[in-house]
C-alpha positions as CSV (number, residue, x, y, z in Angstrom):
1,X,13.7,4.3,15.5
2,X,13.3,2.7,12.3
3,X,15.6,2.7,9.6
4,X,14.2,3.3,5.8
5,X,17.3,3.5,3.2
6,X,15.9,4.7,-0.3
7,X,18.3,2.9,-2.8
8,X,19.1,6.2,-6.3
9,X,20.3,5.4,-9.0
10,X,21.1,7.2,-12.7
11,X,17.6,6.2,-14.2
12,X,15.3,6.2,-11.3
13,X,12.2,7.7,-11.5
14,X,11.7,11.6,-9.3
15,X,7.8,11.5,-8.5
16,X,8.1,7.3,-6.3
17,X,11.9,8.9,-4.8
18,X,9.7,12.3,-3.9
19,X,7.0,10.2,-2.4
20,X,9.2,7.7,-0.6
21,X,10.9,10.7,1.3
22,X,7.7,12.8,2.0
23,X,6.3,9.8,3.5
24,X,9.6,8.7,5.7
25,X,11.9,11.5,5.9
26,X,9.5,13.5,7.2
27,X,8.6,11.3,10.0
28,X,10.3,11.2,12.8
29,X,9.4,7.8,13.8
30,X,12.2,6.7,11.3
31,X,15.6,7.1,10.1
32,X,15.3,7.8,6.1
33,X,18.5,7.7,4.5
34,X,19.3,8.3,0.9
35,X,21.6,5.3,-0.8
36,X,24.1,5.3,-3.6
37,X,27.3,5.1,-5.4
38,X,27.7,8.6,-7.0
39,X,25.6,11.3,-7.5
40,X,23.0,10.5,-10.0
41,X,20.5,12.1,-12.3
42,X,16.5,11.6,-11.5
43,X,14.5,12.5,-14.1
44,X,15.7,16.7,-14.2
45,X,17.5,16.4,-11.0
46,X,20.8,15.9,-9.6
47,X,20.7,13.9,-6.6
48,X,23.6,13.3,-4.0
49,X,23.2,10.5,-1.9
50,X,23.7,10.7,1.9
51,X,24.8,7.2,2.4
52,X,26.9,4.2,-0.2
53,X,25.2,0.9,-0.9
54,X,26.5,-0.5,2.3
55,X,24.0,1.3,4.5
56,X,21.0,-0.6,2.8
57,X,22.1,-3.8,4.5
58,X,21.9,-2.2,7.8
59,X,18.8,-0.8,7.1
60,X,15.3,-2.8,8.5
61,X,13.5,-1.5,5.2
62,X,14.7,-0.7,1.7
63,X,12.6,1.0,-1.0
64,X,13.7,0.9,-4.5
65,X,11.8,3.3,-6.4
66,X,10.5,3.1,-10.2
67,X,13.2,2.6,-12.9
68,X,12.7,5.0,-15.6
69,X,13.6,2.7,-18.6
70,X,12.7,-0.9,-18.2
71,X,14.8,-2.1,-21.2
72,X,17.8,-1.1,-19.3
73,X,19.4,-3.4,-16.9
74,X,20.2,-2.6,-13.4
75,X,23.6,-1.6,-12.0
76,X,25.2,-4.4,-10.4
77,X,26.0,-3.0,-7.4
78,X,22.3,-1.9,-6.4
79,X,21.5,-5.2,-7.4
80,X,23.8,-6.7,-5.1
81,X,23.2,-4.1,-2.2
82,X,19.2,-5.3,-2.7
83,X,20.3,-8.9,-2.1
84,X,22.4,-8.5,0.7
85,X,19.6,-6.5,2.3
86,X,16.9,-8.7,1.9
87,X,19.7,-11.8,3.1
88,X,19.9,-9.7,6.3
89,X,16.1,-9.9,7.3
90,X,15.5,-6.4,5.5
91,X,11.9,-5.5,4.4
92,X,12.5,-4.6,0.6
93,X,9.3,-2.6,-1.6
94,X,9.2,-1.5,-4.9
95,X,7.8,1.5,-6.3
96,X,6.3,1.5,-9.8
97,X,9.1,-0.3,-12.4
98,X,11.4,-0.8,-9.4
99,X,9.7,-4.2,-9.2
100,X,12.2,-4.9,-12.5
101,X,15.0,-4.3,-10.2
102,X,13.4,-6.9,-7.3
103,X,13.0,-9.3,-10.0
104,X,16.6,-8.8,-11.7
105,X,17.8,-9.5,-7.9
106,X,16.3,-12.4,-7.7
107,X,13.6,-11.4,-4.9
108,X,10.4,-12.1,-6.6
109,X,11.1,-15.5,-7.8
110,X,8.2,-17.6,-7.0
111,X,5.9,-14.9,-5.4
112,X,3.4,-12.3,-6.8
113,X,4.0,-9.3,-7.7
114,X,2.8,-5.9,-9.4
115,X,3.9,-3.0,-11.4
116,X,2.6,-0.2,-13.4
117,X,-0.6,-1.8,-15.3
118,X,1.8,-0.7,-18.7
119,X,4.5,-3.0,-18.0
120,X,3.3,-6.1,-16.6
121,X,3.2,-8.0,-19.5
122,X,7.4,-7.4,-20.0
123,X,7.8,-8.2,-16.2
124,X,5.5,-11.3,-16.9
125,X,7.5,-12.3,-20.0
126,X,10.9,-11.5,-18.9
127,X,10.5,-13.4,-15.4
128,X,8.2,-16.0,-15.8
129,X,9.2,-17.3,-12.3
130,X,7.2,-13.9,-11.1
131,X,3.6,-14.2,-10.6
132,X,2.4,-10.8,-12.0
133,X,-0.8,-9.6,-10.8
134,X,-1.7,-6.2,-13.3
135,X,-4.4,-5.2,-11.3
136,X,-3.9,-4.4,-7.9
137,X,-2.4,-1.2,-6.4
138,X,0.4,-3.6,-4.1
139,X,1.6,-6.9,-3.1
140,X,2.6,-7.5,0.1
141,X,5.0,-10.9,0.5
142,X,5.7,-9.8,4.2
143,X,9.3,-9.9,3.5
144,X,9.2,-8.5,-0.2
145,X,6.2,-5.9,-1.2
146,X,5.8,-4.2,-4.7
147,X,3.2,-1.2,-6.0
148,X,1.8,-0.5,-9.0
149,X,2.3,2.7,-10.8
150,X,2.7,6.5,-9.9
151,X,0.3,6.8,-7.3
152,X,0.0,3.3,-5.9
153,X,3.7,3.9,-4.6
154,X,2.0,6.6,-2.0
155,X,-0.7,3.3,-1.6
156,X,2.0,1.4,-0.2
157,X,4.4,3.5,1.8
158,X,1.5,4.3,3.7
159,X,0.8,0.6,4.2
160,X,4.3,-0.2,5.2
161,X,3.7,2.6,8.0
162,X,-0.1,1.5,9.0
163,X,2.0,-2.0,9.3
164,X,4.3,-0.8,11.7
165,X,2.6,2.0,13.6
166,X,-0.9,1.6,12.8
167,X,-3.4,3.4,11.2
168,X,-3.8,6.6,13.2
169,X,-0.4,7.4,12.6
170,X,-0.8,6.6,8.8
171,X,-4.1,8.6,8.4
172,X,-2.3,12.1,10.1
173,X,0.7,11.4,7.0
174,X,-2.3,11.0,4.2
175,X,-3.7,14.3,6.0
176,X,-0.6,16.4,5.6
177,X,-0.2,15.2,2.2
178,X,-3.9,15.4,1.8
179,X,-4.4,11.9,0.0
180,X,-6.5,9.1,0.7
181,X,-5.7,7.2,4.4
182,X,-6.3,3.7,2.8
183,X,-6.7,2.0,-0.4
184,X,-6.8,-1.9,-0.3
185,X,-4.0,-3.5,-1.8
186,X,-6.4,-5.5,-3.9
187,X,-8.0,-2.1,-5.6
188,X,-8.1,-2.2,-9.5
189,X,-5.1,0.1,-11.2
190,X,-7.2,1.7,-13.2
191,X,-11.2,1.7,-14.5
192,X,-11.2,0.4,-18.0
193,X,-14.4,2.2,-19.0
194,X,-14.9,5.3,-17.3
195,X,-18.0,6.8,-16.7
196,X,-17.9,10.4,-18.0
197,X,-16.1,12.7,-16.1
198,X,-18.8,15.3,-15.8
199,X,-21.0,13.2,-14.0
200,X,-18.4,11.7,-11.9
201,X,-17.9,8.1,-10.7
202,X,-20.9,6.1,-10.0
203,X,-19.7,5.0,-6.5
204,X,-18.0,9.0,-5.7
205,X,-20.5,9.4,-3.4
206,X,-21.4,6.4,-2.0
207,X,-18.1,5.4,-0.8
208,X,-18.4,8.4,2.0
209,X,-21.6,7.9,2.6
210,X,-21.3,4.5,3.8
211,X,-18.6,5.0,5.7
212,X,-20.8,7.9,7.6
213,X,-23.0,5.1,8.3
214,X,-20.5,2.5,9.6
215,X,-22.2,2.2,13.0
216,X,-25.5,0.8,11.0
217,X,-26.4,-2.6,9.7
218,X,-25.8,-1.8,5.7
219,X,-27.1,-4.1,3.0
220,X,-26.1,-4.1,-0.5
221,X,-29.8,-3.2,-1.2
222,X,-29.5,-0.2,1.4
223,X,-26.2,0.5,-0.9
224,X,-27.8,-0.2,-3.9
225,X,-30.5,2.0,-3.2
226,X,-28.5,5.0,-2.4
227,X,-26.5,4.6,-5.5
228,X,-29.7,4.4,-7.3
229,X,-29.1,1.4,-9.0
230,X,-30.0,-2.6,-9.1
231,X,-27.9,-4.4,-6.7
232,X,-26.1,-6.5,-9.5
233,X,-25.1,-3.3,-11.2
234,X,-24.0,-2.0,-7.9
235,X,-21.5,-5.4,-7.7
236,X,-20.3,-4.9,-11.0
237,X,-19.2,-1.6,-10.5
238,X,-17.6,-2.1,-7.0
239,X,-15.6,-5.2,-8.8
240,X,-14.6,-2.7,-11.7
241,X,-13.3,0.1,-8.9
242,X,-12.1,-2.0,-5.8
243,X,-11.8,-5.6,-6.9
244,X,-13.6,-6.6,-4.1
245,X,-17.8,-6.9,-3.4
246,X,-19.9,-4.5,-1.4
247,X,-20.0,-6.7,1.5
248,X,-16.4,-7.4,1.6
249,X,-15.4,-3.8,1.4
250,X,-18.1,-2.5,4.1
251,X,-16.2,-5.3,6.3
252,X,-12.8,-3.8,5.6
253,X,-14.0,-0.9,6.2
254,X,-15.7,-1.5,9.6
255,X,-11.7,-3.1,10.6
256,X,-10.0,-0.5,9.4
257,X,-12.2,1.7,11.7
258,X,-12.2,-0.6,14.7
259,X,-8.4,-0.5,14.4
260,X,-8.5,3.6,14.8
261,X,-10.5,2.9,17.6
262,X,-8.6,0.7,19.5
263,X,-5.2,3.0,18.9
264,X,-7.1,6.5,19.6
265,X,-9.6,5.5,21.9
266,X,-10.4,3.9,25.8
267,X,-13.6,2.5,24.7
268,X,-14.1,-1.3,25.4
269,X,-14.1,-3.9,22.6
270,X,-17.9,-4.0,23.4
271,X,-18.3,-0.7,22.3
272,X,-16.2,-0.4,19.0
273,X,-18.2,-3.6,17.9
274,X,-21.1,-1.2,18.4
275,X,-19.6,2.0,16.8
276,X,-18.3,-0.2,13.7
277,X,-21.6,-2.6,13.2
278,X,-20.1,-5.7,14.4
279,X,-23.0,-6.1,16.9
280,X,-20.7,-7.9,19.3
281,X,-17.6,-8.2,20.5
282,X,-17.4,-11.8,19.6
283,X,-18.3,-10.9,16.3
284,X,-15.9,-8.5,16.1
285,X,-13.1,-10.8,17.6
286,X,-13.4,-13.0,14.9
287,X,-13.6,-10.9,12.0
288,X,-10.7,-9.0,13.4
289,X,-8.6,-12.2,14.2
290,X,-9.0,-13.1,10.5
291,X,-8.2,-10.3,8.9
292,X,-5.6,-8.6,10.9
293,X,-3.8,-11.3,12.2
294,X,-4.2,-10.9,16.3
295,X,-7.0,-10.2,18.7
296,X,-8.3,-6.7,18.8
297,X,-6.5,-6.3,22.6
298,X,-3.4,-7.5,21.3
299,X,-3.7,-5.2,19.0
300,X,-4.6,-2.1,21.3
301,X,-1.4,-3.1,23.4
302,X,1.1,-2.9,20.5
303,X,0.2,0.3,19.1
304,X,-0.9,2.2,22.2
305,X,2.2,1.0,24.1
């Protein structure tokens, strides 16, 4: 079993600490452990913690979730209990502003990182050794990972358990909680300019649409088309919304269901290449090697042994 200690705090934020425990405490794949000195206030709540300081450095992951004023400094002592965790091999994430306490520690020195959209201009200016990235939803350092705001926290607590128990077991959590399985780390924060919200997001529909369709060879004219819209218009908006182009996201999309395929299913590589629109396995090999890391029968092994 996995152990996740959630570092509170007087000043941390209630909505990243709710998330962080509906996400691991509930799961019974880990260990979740609340951390702290005292009893502290969150937000309108009293909290006690279960556990001191000292259990983060025992702990293989630590979240640290958003710090309600960022103008304030961190206690010492959960600065130091961050360090010693991370010195001991831990995995450390941020929620929201709990990337100000990451970067106080010491941990994001040199790396990229994220918070909320609001604040990254006083992370950027009050660590300039951080490289801060204001619009993605996470980072992920290995190591060290940090979310954007409010919602992006849920973004990344799910990744950290798609990372270590793949994405079947991530997509039955976003279920429960009924919340998107997957957003890409690299999805914008926020839309600058909107489209109205009676008419709903140009790509709303779309997105499930293609992802019906997965199995099919999709161009961005054939997306274009359904969106009812010029294929340069089409890019533009898939830049504003996912940071990424059409192509790129069909092909993360076609992994991320070739990797629910491989954990749920007998079927050989031959025929998730098929299912997903790789063609072949080869093809699928390759584009699966890049992205994930390992060969898709590595990866069946690890996560259906």
């Amino acid at each position: 079993m996995q152990t996740v200690a959630l570092a509170a705090t007087d000043g941390m934020l209630s909505f990243e600490l709710a998330i962080a425990s509906e996400v691991f405490g509930e799961n019974p794949r880990y260990d979740f452990a609340v951390c702290g000195s005292a009893p502290v206030l969150v937000g309108r709540f009293r909290l006690e913690p279960e556990h001191g300081f000292d259990r983060l450095a025992r702990s293989g992951t630590v979240l640290v979730p958003g710090w309600a004023d960022v103008d304030v400094d961190p206690p010492a002592d959960l600065l130091d209990a961050v360090r010693e965790a991370h010195a001991r091999g831990a995995r450390v994430a941020s929620l929201c502003t709990g990337a100000f306490v990451l970067a106080a520690a010491g941990l994001l020195d040199g790396l990229r990182a994220t918070t909320h959209w609001a604040h990254t201009g006083v992370l950027a200016a009050r660590y300039p050794r951080v490289e801060v990235d204001p619009d993605v939803l996470y980072v992920d350092n290995g190591s060290v990972l940090t979310s954007a705001g409010k919602a992006a926290a849920m973004d990344l607590c799910l990744h950290l358990v798609r990372t270590d128990h793949g994405s079947a077991v991530a997509n039955t959590i976003a279920r429960r909680l009924v919340v998107p399985p997957h957003r890409d780390g690299g999805q914008a924060q926020f839309v600058p300019a909107p489209v109205p919200a009676r008419d709903g997001h140009a790509l709303t529909e779309l997105f499930p649409w293609a992802t019906e369709r997965l199995d099919r060879p999709l161009s961005v004219d054939d997306l274009a088309r359904r969106a009812n819209m010029s294929a340069r218009t089409l890019t533009r908006h898939f830049r504003t919304v996912t940071g990424t182009t059409p192509l790129q996201w069909l092909l993360t999309q076609r992994i991320r269901r070739a990797q629910e395929l491989l954990e749920t299913s007998s079927s050989s590589v031959d025929a998730i290449a098929e299912a997903v629109g790789m063609g072949t396995a080869t093809t699928l090999r390759r584009h699966f090697h890049r992205t994930v890391g390992v060969a898709p029968d590595a990866y069946r092994r690890t996560f259906r042994g």
